[in-house]
SESEDREN-942332 format. One record per atom (N, C-alpha, C): x, y negated, z negated; residue in three letters. Coordinates in steps of 0.2 Angstrom, whole numbers, plus 5000, padded with zeros to 4 digits. Example, Ala and Ser with C-alpha at 12.3 -4.5 7.8 and 13.67 -1.06 7.14 Angstrom:
BEGIN
506650284961ala
506250224961ala
506650164961ala
506450114965ser
506850054964ser
506450004961ser
***
This chain:
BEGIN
504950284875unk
504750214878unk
505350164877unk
505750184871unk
506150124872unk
506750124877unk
506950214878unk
507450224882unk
507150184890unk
506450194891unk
506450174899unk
506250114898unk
506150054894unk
506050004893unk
506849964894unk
507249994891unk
508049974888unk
508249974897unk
508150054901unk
508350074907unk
507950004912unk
507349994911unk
506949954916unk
507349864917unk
507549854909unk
507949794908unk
508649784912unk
508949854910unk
509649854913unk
509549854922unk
508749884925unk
508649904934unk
508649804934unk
508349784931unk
508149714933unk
508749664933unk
509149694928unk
509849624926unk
510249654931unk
510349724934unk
510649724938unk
510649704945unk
509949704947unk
509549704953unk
509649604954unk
509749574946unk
509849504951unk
510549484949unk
511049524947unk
511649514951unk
511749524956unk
511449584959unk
511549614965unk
511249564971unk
510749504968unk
510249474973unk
511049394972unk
511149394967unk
511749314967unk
512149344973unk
512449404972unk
512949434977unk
512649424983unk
511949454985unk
511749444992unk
511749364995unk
511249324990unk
511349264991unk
511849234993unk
512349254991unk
512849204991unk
513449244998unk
513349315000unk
513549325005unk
513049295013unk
512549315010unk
512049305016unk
512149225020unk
512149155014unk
512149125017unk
513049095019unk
513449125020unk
513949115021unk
514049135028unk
513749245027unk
513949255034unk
513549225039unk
513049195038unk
512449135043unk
512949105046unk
513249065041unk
513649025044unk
514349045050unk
514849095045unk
515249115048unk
515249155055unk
514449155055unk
514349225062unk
514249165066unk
514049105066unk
513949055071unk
514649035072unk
514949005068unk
515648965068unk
516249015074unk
516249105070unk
516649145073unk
516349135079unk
515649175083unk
515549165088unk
515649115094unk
515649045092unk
515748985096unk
516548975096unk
516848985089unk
517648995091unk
517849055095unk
517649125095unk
518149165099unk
517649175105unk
516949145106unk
516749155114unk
516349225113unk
515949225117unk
515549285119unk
515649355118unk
516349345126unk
516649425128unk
517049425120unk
517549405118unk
517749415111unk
517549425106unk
517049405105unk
516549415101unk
516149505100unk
516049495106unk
515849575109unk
516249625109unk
516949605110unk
517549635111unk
517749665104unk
517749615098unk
517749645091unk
517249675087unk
516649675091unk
516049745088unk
516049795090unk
516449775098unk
516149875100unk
516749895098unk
517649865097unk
518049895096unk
518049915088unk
517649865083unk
517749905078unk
517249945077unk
516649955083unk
516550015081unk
516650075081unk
517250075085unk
517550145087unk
517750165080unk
518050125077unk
518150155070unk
517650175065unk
517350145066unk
516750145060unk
515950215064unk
516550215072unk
516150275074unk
516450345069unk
516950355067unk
517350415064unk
517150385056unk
516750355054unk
516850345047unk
516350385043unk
515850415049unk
515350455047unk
515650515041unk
516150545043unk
516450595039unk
516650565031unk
516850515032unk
516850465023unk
516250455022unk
515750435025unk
515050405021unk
514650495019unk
515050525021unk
514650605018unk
514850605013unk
515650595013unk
516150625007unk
515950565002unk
515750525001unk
515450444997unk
514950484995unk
514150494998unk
513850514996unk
513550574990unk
514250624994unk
514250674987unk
514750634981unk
515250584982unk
515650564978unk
515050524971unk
514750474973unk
514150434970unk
513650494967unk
513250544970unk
512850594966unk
513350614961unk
513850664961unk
514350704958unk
514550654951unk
514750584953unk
514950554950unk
514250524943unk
513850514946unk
513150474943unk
512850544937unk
512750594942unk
512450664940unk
512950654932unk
513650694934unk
513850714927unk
513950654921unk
514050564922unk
513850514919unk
513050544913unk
512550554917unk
511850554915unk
511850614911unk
512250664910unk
512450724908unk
512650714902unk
513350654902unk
513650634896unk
514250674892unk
514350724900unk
515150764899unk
515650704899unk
516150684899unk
516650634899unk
517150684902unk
517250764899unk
517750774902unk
517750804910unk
517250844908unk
516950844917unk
516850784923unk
516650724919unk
516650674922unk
517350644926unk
517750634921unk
518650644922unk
518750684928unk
518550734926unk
518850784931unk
518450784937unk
517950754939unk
517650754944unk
517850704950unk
518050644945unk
518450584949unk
518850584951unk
519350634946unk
520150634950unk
519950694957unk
519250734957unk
519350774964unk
519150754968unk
518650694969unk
518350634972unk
519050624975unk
519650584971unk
519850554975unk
520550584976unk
520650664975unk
520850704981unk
520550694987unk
520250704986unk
519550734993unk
519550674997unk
519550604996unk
519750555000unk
520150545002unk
520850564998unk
521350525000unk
521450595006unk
521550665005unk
521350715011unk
520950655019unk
520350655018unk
520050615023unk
520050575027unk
520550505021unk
520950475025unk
521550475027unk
521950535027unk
522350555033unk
522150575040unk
521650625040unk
521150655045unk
521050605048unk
520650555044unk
520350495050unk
520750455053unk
521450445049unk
521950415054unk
522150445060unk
522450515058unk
522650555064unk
522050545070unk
521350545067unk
520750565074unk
520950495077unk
520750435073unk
520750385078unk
521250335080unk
521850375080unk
522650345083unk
522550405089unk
522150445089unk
522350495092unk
521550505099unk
521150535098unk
520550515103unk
520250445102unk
520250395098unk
520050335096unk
520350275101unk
521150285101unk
521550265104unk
521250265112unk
521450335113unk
521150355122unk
520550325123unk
519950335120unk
519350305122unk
519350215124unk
519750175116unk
519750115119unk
520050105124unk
520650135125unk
520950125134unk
520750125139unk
520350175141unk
520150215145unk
519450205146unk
518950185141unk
518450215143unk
518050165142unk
517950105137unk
517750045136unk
517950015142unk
517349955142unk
517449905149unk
517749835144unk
518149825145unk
518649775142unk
518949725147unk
518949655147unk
519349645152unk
520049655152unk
520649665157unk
521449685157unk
521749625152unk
521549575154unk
522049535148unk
521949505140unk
521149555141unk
521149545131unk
521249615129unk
521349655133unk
521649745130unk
522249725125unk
522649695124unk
523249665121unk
522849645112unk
522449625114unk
522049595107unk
521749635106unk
521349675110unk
520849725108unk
521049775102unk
521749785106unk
522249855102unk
522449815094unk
522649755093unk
522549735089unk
522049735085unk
521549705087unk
520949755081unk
520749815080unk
520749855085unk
520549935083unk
521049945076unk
521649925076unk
522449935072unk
522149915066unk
521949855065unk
521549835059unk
521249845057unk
520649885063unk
520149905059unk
520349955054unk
520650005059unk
520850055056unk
521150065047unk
521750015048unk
522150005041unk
521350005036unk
520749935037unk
520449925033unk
520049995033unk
519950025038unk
519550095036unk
519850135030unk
520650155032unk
520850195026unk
520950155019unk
520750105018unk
520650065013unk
519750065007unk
519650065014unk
518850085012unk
518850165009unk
519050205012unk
519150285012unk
519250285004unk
519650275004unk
520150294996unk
519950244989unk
519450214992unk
519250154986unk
518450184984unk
518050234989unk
517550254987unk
517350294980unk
517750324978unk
517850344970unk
517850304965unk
517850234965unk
518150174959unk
517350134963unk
517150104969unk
516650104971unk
515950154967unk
515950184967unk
515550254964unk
515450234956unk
516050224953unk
516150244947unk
515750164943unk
515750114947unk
515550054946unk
514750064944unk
514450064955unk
513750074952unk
513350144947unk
513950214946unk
513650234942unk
513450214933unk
514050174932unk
514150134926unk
513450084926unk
513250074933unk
512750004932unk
512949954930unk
513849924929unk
514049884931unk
514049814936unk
513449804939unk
513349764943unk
513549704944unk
513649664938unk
514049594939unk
514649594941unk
515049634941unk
515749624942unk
515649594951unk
515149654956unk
514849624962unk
515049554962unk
514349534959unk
514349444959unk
514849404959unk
515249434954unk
515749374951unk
516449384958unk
516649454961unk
516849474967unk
517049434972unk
516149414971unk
515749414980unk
515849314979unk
515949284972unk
516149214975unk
516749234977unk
517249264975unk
517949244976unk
518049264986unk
517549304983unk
517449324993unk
517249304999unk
516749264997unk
516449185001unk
516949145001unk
517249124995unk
517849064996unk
518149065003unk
518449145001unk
519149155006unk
518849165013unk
518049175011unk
517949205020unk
517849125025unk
517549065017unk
517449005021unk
518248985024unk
518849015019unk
519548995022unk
519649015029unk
519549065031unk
519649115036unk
519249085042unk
518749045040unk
518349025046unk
518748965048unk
519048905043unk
519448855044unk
519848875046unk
520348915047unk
521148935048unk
520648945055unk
520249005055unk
520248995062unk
520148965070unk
519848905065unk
519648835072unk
520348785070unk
520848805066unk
521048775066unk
521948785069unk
522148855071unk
522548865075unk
522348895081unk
522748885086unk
522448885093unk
522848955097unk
523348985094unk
523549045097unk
522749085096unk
522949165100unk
522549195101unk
521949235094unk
521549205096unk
520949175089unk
520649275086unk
520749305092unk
520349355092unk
520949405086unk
521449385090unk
521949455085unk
522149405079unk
522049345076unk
522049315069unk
521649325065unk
520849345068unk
520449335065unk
520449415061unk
520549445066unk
520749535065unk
521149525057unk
521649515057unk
522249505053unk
521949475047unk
521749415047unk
521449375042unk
521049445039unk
520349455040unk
520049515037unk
520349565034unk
520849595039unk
521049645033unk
521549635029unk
521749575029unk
522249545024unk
521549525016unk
521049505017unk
520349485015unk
520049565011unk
520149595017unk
519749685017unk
520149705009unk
520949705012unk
521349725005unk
521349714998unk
521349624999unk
521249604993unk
520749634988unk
520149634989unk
519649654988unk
519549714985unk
520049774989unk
519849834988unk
520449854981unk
520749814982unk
521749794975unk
521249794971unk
520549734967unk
520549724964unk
519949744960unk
519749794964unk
519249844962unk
519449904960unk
520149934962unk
520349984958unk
520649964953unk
520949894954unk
521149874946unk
520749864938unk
519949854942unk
519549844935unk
519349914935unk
519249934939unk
519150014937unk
519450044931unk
520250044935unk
520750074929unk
520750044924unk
520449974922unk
520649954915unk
519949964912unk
519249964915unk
518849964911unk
518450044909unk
518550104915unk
518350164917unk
518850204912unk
518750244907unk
519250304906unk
519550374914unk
518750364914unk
518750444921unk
519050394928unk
519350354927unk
519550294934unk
520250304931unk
520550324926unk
521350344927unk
521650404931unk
522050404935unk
522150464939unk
522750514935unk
522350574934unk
522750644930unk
522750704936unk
523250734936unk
523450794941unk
522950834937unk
522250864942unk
522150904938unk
521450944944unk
521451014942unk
521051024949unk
520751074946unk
520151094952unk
519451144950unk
519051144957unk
519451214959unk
519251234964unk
518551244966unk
518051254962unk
517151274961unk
517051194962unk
517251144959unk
517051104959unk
517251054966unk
517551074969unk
517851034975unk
517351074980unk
517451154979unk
516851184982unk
516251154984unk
516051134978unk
515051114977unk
515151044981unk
515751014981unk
515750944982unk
515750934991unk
516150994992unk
516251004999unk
515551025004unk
515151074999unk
514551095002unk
514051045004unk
513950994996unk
513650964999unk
513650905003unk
514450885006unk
514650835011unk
514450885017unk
514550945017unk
514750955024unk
514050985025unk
513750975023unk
512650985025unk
512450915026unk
512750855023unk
512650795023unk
512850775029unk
513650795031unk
513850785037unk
513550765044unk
513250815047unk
512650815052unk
512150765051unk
511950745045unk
511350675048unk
511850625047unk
512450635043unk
512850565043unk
513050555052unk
513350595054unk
513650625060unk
513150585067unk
512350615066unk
511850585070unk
511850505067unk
511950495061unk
511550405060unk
512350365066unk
512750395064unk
513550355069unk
513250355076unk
512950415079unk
512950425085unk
512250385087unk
511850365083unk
511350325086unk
511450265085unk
511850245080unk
512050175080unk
512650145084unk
513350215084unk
513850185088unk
513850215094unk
513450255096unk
513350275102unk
513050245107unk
512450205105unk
512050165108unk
512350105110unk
512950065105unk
513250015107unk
513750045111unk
514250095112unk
514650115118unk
514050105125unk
513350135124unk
513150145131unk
512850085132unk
512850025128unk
512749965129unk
513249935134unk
513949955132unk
514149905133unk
514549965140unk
514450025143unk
514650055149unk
514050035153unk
513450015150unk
512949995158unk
512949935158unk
513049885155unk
512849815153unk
513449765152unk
513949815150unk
514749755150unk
514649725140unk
514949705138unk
515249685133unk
514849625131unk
514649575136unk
513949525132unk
513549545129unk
513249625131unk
512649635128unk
512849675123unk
513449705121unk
513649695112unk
513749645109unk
514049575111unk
513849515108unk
513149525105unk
512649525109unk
511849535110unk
511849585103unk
511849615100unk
512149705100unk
512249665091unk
512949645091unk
513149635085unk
512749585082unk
512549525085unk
512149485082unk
511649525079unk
511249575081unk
510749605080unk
510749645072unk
511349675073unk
511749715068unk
511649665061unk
512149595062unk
512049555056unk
511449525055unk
511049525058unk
510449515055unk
510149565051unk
509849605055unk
509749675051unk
510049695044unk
510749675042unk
511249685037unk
511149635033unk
511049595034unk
510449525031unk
510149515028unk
509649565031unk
508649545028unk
508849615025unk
509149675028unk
509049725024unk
509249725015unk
509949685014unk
510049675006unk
509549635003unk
509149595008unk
508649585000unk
508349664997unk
508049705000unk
507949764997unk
508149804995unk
509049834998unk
509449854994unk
509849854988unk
509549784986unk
509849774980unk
509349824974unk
508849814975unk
508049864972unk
508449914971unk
508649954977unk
508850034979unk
509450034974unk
509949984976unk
510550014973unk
510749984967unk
510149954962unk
510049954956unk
509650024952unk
509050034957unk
508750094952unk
509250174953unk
509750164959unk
509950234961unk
510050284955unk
510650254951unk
510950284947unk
510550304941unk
509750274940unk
509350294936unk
508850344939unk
508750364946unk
508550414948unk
508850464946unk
509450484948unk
509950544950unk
510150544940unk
510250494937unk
510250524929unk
509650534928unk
508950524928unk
508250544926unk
508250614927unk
508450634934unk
508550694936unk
508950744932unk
509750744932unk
510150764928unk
509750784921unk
509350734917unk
509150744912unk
508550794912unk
508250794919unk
507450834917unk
506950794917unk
507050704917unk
506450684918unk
506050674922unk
505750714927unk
505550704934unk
505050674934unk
504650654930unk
503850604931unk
504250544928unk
504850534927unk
505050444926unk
505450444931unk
505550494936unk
506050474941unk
505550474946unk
505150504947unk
504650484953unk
504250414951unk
504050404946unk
503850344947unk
504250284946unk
505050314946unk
505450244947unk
505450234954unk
505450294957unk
505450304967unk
504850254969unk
504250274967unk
503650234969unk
503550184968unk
503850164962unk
503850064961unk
504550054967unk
505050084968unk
505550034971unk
505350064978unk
504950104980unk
504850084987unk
504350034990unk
503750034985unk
503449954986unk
503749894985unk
504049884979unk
504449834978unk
504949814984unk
505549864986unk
505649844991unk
505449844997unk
504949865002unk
504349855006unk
504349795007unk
504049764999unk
503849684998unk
504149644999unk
504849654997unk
505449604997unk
505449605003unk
505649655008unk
506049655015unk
505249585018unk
504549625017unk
504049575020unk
504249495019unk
504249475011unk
504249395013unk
504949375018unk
505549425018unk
506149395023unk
505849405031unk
505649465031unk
505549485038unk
504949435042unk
504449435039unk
503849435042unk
503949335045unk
504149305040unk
504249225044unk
504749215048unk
505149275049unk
505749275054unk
505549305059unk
505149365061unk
505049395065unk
504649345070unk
504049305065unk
503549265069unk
503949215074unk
504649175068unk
505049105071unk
505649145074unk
505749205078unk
506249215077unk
506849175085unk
506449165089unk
506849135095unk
507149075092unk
506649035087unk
506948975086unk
507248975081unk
507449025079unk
507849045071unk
508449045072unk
508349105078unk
509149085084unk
509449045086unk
509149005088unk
509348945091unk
509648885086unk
509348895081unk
509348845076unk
510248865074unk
510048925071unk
510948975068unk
511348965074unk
511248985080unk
511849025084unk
511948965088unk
511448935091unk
511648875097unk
511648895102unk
512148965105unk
512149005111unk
511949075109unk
511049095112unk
510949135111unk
511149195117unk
511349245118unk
511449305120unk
510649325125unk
510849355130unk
510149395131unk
509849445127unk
509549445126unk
509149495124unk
509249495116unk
509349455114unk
509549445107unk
508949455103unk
508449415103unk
507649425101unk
507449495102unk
507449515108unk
507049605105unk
507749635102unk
508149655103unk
508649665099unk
508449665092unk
508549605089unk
508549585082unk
507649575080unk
507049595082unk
506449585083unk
506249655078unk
506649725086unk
506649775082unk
506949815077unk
507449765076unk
507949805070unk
507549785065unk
507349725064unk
507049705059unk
506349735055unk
506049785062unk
505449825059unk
505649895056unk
506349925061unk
506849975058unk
507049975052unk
507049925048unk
507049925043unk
506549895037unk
506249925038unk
505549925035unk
505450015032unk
505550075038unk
505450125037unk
506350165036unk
506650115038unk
507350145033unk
507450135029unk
507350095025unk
507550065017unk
507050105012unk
506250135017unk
506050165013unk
506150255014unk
506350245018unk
506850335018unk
507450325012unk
507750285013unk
508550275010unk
508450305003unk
507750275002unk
507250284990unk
507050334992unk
506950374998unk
506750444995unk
507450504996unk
507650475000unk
508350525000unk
508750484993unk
508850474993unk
509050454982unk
508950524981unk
508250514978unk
507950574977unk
508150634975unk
508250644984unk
508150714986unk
509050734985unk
509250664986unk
510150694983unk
510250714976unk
509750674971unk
509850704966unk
509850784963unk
509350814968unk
509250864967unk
509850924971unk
510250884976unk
510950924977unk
510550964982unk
509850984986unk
509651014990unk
509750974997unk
510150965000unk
509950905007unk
510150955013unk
510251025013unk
510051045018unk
509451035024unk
508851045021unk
508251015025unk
508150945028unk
508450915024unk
508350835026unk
508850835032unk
509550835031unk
509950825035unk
509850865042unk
509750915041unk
509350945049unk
508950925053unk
508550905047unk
507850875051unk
507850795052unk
508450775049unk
508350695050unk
508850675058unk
509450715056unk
509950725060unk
509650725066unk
509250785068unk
509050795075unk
508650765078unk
508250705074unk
507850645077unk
508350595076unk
508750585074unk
509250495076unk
509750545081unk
509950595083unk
510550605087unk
510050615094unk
509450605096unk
509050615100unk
508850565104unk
509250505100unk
509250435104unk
509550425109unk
510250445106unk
510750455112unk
510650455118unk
510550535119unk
510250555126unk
509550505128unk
509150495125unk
508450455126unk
508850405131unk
509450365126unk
509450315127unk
510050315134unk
510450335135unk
510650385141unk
510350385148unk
510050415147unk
509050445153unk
508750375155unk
508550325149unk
508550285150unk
508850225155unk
509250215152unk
510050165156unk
509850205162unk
509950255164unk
510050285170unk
509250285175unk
508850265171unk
508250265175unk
508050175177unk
508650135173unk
508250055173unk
508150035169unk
507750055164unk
507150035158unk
507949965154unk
507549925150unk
507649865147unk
508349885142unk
508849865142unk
509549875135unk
509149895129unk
508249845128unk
508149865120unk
507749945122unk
507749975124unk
507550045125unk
507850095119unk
508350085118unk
508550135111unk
508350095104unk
508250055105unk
508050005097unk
507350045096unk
506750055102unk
506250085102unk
506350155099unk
506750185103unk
506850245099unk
507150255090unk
507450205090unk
507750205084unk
507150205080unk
506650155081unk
505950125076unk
505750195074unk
505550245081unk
505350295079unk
505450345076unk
506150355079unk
506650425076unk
506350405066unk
506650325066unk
506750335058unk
505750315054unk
505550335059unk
504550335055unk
504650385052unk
505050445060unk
504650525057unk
505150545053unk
505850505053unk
506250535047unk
506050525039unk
505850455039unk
505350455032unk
504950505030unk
504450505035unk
503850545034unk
504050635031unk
504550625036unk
504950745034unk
505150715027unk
505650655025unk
505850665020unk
505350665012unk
504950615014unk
504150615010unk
504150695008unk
503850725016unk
503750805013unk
504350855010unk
504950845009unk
505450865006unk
505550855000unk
505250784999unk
505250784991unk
504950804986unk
504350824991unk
503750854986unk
503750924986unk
504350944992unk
504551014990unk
504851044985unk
505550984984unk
505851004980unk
505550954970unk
505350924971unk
505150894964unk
504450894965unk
504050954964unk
503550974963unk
502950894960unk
503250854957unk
502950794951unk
503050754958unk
503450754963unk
503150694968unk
502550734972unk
501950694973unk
501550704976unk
501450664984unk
501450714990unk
501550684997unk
500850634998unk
500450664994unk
499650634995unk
499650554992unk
499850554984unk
500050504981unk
500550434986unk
500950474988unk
501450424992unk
501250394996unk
500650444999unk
500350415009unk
499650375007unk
499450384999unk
498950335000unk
498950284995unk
499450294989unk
499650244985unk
500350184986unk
500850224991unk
501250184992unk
501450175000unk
501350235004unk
501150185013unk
500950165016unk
500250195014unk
499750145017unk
499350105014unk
499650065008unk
499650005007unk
500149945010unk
500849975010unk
501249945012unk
501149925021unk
500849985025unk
500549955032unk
500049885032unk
499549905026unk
498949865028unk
499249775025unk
499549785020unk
499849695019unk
500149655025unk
500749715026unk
500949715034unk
500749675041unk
500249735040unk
499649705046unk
499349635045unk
499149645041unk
498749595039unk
499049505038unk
499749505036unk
500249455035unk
500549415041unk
500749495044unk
501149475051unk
500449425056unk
499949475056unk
499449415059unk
499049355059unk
499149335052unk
498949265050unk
499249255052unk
500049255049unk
500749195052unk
500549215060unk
500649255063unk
500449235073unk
499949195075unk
499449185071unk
498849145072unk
499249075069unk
499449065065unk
499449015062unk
500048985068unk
500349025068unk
500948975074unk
500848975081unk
500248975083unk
500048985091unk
499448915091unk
499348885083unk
499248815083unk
499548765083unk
500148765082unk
500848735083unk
501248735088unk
501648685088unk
502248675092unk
502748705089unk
503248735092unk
503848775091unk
504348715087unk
504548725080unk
504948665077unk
504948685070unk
505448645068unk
505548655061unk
505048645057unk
504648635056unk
503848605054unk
503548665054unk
503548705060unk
503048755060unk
503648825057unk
504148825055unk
504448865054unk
504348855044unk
504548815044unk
503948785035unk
503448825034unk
503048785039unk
502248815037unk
502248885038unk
502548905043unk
502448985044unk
502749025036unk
503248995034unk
503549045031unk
503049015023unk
502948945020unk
502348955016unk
501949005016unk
501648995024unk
500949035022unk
501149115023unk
501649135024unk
501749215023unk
501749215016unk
502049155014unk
502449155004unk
501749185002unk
501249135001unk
500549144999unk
500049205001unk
499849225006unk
499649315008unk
500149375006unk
500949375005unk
501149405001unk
501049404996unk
500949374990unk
501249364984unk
500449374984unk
499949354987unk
499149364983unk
499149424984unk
499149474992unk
499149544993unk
499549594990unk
500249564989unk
500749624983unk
500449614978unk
500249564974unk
499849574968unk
499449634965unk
499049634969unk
498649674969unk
498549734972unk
499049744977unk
499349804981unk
499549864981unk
500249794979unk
500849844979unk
501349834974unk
501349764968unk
501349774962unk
501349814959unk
501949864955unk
501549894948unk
501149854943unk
500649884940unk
500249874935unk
500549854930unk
501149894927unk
501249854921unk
501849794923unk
502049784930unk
502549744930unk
502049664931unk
501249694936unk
500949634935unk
500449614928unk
500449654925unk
500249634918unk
500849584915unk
501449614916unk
501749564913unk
501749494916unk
501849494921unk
501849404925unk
501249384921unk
500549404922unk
500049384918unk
500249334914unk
500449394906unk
500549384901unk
501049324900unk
501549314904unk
501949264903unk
501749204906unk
501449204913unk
501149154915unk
500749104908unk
500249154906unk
499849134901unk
500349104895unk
500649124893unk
501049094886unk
501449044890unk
501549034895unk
501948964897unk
501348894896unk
500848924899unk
500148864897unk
500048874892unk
500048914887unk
499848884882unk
500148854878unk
500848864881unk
501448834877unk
501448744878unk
501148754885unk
501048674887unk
500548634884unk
499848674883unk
499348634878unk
499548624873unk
***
């Protein structure tokens, strides 16, 4: 009782650093995504999401090689080998620095030709274009080789260092938006540069506290074949649904912008930072309990890892509802209010990413889970071939007419039925989670608040005038059908016993 009580204190303190960090990036990048947009214009605009996500289409092979590095690394942590642990890090970040070779070679080499070639770009921003893919790139292999020291962080459940970070990050991102209204050469290949000048810093000063405060973050020439093995297995099982989640996200924005032209990625990317938005309110939940999942596990405790699973899948549910649900109701005028120039199709766009993420975030807490237990063959097969299914949908689609948001739709759906397979995967491999418990204790409660929330706020602003006034009311009266229906919902018991009990000693303390 007291190790999960000491554990629950350490998910909480780190869960609101993680929320200072959010805070303080969210409402910056509000800002910055308005300011950048209106400085570099529409097509430029567009022109720097689809190009960088050429790169961050090849990045699917690092987010495999990451998320074996983060289990491996957390796993033997929870274990309390030190020397295995040592040794696990320096093959980690073999195995990166390896990947990040590869990935440069791929995308200097097919990455290159595609943007050339095959993007509809206008001829006279091809010059700046090639500029950013270069940059993105640099910052990709930056990213690559820093996932080891990244890992070793959230394993430790070190979360302030984030916070304390993400001010120095905000300073300089508000610097980057100044410089850039404030010189007038070509803004698009500045802004490229500024970033990964920005990208850099960042990634310096996290291998630096690594190495000073980590023992198993010092690098020793030291190697274990078995162990690079097991490492490799389960990257390259993981592979496949990482492989499909690029291809529905970066696939979809290529054939946005080959039927549509490069406006409707401005459209596209807007969509994107919203989504990555409203998403961090409830990944901070995930990637505060992660590390207490995968070490419950490592230890054997399966009935406090599944009920750590089932409080943070409601909890976060709940979180993402009070951000989503007043934004979805106001959202034309949400845009308007932020952007000034809104984009076509920017509302369905950003409408349905926003419900996307409702049944992502709570996949994301059960794939935890299921990594911890090092089985992701089923998952990744079955997840994989409903998000790479889009593609083509989305494809067929284009070619038959139907609307740009036609793959958002498919996206909503691929990832309902990815949730649901990964539910039954869980309970295949961790016999203590029950698929029954989950379908009637944690999602379809979380449908029926839903339901029921999203409707009032539509009722309640179809008596209004569209304006700042009704964007108040709206988001009140979500505050209050939230907070009374998670109560009693979706609340844990003992977490609402406790509000109780403190409520009370605050009154009393006042009589």
């Amino acid at each position: 009782m007291t190790d999960t009580s000491a554990n629950n204190k350490r998910i909480a303190k780190n869960t609101m650093y993680l929320y200072l960090r959010m805070g303080l990036s969210m409402v910056v990048s509000l800002y910055t995504s308005r300011v950048v947009l209106q400085a570099l214009g529409v097509v430029d605009y567009g022109i720097y999401g689809v190009v960088g996500g050429i790169v961050a289409m090849f990045g699917f092979i690092n987010t495999s090689m990451s998320g074996a590095t983060a289990r491996f690394i957390t796993y033997e942590l929870g274990r309390g080998n030190k020397k295995r642990l040592q040794l696990t890090f320096n093959m980690a970040f073999y195995e990166h620095l390896i990947i990040a070779g590869l990935l440069f070679l791929i995308c200097e080499i097919f990455g290159l030709w595609f943007l050339n070639n095959q993007l509809v770009i206008p001829a006279e921003r091809m010059v700046a274009a090639n500029w950013v893919f270069q940059m993105s790139i640099l910052a990709m292999l930056l990213n690559v080789t820093q996932v080891p020291y990244s890992a070793s962080i959230v394993a430790h459940e070190n979360m302030s260092i984030y916070a304390y970070v993400e001010m120095v990050h905000v300073i300089l991102k508000l610097l980057i938006v100044y410089l850039l209204s404030l010189f007038m050469f070509d803004r698009l290949i500045f802004y490229a540069v500024l970033i990964f000048i920005l990208s850099y810093g960042i990634r310096f000063f996290y291998w630096y506290y690594c190495r000073r405060h980590f023992e198993e973050c010092r690098l020793r020439f030291c190697w274990d074949s078995s162990l690079l093995k097991s490492m490799l297995s389960f990257s390259g099982w993981d592979l496949y649904g990482n492989m499909s989640v690029m291809a529905r996200t970066q696939g979809v924005n290529m054939l946005l912008n080959i039927f549509f032209g490069p406006a409707m990625n401005a459209a596209s990317s807007i969509a994107t930072n919203v989504q990555s938005a409203v998403l961090k309110f409830a990944s901070n939940v995930s990637t505060a309990v992660k590390p207490q999942i995968i070490k419950y596990y490592a230890q054997g405790n399966y009935r406090e890892m599944v009920h750590l699973m089932s409080n943070a899948v409601r909890l976060n549910y709940l979180i993402l509802m009070f951000v989503t649900i007043p934004l979805l109701v106001e959202l034309p005028y949400v845009l308007r209010l932020w952007l000034g120039i809104v984009p076509d199709f920017t509302v369905s766009f950003c409408a349905l990413t926003l419900i996307f993420n409702f049944y992502g975030n709570m996949s994301q807490t059960l794939v935890t889970g299921i990594h911890a237990t090092g089985k992701i063959i089923r998952p990744s097969l079955i997840n994989g071939s409903l998000y790479l299914m889009v593609v083509p949908l989305t494809y067929f689609a284009f070619r038959q007419g139907l609307s740009p948001w036609s793959p958002y739709v498919f996206n909503v759906v691929a990832v309902l039925f990815g949730m649901l397979s990964n539910a039954y995967t869980m309970h295949l491999y961790v016999r203590e989670f029950s698929l029954r418990k989950f379908l009637v204790s944690d999602f379809l409660p979380c449908i029926l608040v839903f339901v029921v929330s999203i409707a009032c706020c539509f009722f309640f602003s179809s008596l209004f005038h569209e304006g700042f006034g009704r964007l108040v009311g709206t988001t009140l009266l979500s505050f209050c059908i939230l907070s009374l229906m998670g109560y009693y919902f979706l609340i844990p018991k003992s977490i609402s016993y406790q509000i109780v009990c403190k409520m009370r000693n605050a009154i009393c303390r006042k009589d």
